[in-house]
C-alpha positions in Angstrom: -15.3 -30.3 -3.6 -18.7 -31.5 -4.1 -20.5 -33.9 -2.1 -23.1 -36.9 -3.1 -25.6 -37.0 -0.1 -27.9 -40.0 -0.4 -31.4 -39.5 0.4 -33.7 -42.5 1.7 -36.6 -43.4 2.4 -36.3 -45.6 5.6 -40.0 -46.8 6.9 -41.7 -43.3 8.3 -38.7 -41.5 8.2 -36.1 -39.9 5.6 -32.2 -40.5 6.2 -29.1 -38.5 4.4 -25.5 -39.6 4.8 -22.7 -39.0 2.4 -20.7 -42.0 1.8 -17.8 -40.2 0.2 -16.8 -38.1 3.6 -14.1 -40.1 5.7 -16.4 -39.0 8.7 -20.2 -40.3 9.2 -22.5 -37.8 9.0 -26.4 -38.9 9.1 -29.2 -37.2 9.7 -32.8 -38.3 10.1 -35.9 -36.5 9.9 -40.2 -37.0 9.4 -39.8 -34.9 5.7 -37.1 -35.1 3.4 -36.6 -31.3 3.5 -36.2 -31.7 7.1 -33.6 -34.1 6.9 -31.5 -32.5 4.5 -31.6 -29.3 6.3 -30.4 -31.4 9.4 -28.0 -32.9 7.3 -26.5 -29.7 6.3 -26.5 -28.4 10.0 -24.7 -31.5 11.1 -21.9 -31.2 8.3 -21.3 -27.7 9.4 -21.1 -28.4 13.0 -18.3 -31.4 11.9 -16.5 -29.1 9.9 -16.9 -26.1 12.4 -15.1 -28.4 15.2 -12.6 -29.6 12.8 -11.2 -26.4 12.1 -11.2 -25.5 15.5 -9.2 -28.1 16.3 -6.5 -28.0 13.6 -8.1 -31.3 12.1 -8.1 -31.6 8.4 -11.3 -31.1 6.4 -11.9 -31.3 2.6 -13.3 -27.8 1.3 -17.3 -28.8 0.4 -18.7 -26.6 -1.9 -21.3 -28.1 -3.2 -24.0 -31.0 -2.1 -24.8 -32.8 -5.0 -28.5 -34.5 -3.3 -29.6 -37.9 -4.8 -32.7 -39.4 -3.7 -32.5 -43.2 -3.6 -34.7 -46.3 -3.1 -34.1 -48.3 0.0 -33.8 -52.0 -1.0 
């Protein structure tokens, strides 16, 4: 499954979040390769716990990053 992870801008900062996963998962960070790298670690971490306890999960296999404009 691939993933859209929305990349922003937000005052001195970068945020990612990926509004098609049923479960919020942000990250925040001073670079936007920072933040996406954080963004990947907490994705694994969710999915990590969710098999671990039984939970479903959709099978990622791809991030599809999109950098956006914050309005």
């Amino acid at each position: 499954m691939k993933v859209d992870v929305i990349v922003e801008r937000a005052g001195d900062n970068w945020c990612a979040y990926a509004p098609d996963l049923a479960d919020v998962v942000v990250a925040t960070g001073a670079t936007r390769e920072e933040t996406i790298g954080r963004f990947r670690e907490a994705l694994r971490g969710l999915m990590e716990y969710k098999r671990d306890e039984g939970q479903p999960m959709p099978d990622v296999t791809e991030l599809e990053i999109r950098e956006t404009v914050a309005a």
